[in-house]
N, C-alpha and C positions, 0 to 999 in steps of 0.2 A: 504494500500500500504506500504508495507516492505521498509523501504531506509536505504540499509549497508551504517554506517560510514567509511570511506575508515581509515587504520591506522596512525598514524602522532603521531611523538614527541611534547612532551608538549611546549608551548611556541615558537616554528619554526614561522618562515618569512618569507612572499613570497611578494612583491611588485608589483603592476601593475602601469606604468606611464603613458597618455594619452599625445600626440604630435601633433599637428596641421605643417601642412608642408606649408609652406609660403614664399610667394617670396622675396627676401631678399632685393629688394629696396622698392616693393608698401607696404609689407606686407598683399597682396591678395592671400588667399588660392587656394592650386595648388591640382588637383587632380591626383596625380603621387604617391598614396602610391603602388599598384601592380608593378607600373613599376620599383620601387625603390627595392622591394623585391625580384624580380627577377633576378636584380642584383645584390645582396647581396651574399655576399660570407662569410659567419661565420662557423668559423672553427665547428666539431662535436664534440667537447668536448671541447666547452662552455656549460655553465650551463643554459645558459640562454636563452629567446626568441626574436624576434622579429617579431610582427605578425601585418594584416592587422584589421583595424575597420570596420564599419556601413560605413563612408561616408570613400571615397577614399584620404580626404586628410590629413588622422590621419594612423600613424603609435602608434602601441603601444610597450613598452620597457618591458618586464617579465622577473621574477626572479626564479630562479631555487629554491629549500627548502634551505633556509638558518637559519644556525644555530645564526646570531645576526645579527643586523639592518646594523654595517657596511658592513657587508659580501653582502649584499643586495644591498646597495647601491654602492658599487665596481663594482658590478655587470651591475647595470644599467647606471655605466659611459662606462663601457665598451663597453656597447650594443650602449649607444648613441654616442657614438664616431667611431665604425664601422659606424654608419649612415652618418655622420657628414663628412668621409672621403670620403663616395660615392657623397654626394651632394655639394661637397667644388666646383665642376666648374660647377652647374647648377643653380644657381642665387635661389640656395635657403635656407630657415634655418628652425629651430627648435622652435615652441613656444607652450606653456602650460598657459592659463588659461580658467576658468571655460567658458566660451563663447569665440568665435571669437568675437569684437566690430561692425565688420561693414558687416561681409560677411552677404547674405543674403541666409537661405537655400535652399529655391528653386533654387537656380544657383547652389547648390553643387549635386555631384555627388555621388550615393550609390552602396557598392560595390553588386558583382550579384550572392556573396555567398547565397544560397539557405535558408541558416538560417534568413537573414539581409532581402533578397527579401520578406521572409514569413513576418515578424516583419513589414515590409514598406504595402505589400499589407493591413496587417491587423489596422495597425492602421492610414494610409493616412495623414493627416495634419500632424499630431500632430509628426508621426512617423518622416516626413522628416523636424520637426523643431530640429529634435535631434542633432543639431550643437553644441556639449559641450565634454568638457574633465574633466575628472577626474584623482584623484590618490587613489589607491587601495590597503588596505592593508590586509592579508591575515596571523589570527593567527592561528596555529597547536593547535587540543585538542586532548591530548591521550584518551579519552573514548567518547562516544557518549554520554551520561549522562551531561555533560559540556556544549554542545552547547546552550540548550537553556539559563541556567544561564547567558552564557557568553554574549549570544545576550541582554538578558537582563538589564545586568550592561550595556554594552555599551550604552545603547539605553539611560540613563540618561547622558551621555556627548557627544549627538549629538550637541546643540548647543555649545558646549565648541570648537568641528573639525571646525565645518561649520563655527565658527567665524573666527578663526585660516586660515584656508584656503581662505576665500572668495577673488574671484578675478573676478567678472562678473559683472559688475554695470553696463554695458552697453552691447542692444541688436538691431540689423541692424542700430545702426549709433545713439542710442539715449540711454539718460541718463535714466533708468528704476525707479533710487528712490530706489531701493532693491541692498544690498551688494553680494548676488549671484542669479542671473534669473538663473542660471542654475537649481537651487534645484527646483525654481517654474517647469522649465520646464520639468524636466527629470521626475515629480511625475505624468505625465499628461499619461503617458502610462500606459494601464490595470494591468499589474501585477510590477508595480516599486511601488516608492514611503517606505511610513514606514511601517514597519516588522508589522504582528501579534506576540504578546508576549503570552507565555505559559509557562510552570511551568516543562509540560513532553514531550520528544522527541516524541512520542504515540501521543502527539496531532499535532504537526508538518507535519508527516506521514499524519495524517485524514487530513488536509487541502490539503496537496500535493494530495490527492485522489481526494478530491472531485473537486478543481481546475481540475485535468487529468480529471473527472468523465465530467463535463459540458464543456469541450472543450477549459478549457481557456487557457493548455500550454499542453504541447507533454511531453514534459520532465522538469526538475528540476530544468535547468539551464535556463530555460527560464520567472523563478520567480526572478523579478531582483529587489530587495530590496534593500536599504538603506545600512540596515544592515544587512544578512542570512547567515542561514548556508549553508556549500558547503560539500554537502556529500560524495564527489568523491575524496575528497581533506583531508578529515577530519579536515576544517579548519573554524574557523568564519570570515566572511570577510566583514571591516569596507569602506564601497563605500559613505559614506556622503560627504567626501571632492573635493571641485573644483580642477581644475588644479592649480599645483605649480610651478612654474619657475626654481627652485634650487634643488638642491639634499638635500642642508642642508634642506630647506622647507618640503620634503618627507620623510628624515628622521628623522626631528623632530613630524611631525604626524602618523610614524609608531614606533618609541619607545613608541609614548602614547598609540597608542592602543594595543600593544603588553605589555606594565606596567598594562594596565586596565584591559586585559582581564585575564594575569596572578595574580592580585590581589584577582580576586573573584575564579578562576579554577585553579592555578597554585597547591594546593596541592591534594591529595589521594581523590578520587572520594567519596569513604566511609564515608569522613569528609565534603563531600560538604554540607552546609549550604542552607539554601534557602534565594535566593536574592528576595527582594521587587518587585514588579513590577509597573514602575512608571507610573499613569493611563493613557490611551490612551489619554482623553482629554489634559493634561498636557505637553504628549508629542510631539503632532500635535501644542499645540503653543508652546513650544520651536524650533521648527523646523522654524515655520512662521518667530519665533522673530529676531532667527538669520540669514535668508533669509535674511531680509532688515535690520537690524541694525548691522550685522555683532558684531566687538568688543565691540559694546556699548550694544550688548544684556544685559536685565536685564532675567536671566533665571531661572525657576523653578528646585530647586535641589532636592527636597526633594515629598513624598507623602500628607506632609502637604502644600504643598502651598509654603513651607518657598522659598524667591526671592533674588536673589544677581547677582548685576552686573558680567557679563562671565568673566572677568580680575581675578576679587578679586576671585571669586570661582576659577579658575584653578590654581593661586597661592597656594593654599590650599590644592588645589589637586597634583599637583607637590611636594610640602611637603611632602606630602602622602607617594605620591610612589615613592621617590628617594631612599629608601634601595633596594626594587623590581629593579630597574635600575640599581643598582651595580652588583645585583644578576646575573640579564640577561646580562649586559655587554653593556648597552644602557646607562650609564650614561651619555656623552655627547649630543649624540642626544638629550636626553630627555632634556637637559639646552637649547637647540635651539629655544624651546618650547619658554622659557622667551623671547629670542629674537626677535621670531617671534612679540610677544605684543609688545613689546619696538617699535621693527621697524612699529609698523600697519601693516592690512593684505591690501593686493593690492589692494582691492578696493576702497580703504581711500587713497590711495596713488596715486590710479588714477585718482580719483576726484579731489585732492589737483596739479597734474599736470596739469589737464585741467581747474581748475575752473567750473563744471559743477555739474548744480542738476538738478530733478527729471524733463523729458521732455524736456531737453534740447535737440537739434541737434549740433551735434559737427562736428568741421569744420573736412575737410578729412586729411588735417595737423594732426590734434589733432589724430585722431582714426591711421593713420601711425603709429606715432611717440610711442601710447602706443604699439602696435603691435610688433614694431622692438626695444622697449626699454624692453619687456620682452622678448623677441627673444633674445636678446644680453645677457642677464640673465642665459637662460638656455645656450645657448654657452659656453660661460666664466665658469660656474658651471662644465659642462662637459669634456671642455678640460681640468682646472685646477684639478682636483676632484685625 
């Protein structure tokens, strides 16, 4: 099976932000994303999207091919603040992290897009536990030749995002013990989960065949990985990270993958090197480690085994690539990156708010309060932005 790389400038940015629509005193999800889109009025030349999810009470924010991270992020204040101004008199607001705390999915609603109804038919349980947001970052490769390289580095600082991001410690009302349920749960559908690693685009293709050959997707975009490539798009797109509350949040984890991926692809295809590939084993527990330990992940960095707590190594790695970040025009963003560690990622934060570990039941106080205290986050981020 033949798959054209669609054309794309080296190094472009494209952002996907995932939004939970909740009522702005229970923080109980509403399922009004159709009816909110319908009356949306966004002018035709905006860049940008705003489209509907899986479950009805997620709107998503999309960015048009942007040339740097801030242009990106402009973008999706703009997007979220159209939204922001439709829903200022319907008692409701904005929230992003990797779970809802307390909703439970069977009470939600899924949209009756043909695409979503096939996904739900086929995978039942598991399909309608898909109550999770993400943020999604999407880099440009001028050649088809770059994608898999590019998957490939990335694939060694999955848990470096996933720590950085983590914002789901809790799932229908209870303290899970793990700094993102979402990673455990979004891997539980047939073709998610972490990428097959390969050397040559030719092998990519064979899998996309044989997956189409025994039935298991229609099309391309229904292999939804971690980390893959988007042929239509000519881009590699980094989908490990939870939902984030902030813009700065979003664009400190798209100037890193847009530093990493331009580190290993950013020059003349003719000079591309071969990147390592770090062994499947190794990279299925770094995935696990930092699912539950988030910041305190001790991670596998190397094909040796060699191990260093996810802090100290992203230091290191930030060192790295801060010339790459002047280059691209993402220096900023990419120092957010520090802050993010400084501040802890939300799930340390939410613990530390409620006082709660692994099995606990949190009172409905408690799951409110985290709901509309990240709610109030991405507000604040969006109107100020």
């Amino acid at each position: 099976m033949r798959l054209d790389f669609a054309t794309s400038a080296q190094s472009t940015v494209g952002i996907e932000w995932e939004l939970g629509l909740v009522d702005s005193s229970t923080g109980q999800l509403r399922p009004v994303g159709q009816d909110i889109l319908a009356e949306l009025q966004v002018p035709s030349e905006e860049p940008f999207q705003i489209v509907g999810e899986f479950m009805l009470n997620t709107l998503e924010l999309v960015t048009g091919v942007c040339q740097s991270v801030d242009e990106g992020l402009d973008q999706l204040a703009s997007a979220g603040r159209y939204v922001l101004e439709l829903i200022a008199g319907e008692e409701l607001t904005l929230f992003s992290q990797g779970t809802h705390p307390f909703a439970h999915p069977f009470a939600e609603r899924i949209s009756s897009g043909s695409r979503y109804q096939k996904l739900l038919d086929r995978t039942q349980y598991w399909g309608q536990q898909m109550l999770i947001y993400g943020v999604h970052a999407h880099i440009g490769l001028d050649h088809v030749n770059k994608a898999m390289p590019a998957l490939n580095h990335l694939i060694k600082y999955y848990p470096h995002m996933l720590a950085l991001s983590a914002s789901s410690p809790y799932w229908v009302g209870y303290d899970t013990g793990y700094a993102s349920q979402r990673t455990l749960l979004f891997q539980q559908l047939p073709t998610s989960g972490l990428p097959f690693q390969f050397h040559q685009w030719s092998d990519y293709e064979r899998v996309v065949e044989d997956l189409h050959t025994v039935g298991m997707v229609d099309d391309v975009t229904e292999i939804r990985w971690d980390i893959r490539p988007v042929p239509r798009f000519g881009t590699v797109e980094q989908r490990v990270c939870d939902g984030v509350s902030t813009l700065q949040q979003v664009g400190a984890i798209t100037a890193l993958t847009q530093c990493l991926v331009h580190e290993v692809v950013g020059g003349d295809v003719d000079a591309l090197e071969h990147v390592d590939i770090l062994q499947p084993w190794y990279v299925q527990e770094n995935k696990w480690r930092a699912a539950r330990y988030g910041l305190d992940t001790i991670a596998i960095i190397d094909s040796d085994g060699t191990e260093m707590l996810v802090t100290d190594h992203l230091e290191q790695v930030l060192n790295r690539i801060e010339p790459i970040a002047q280059r691209l025009g993402c220096a900023n963003e990419l120092q957010w990156v520090e802050d993010m560690m400084r501040a802890n990622n939300s799930a340390t934060k939410q613990r530390a708010q409620t006082h709660s570990k692994f099995g606990d039941k949190l009172s409905q106080e408690q799951l409110t309060s985290v709901v509309l205290g990240s709610a109030a986050e991405t507000v604040e981020s969006l109107r100020t932005w």
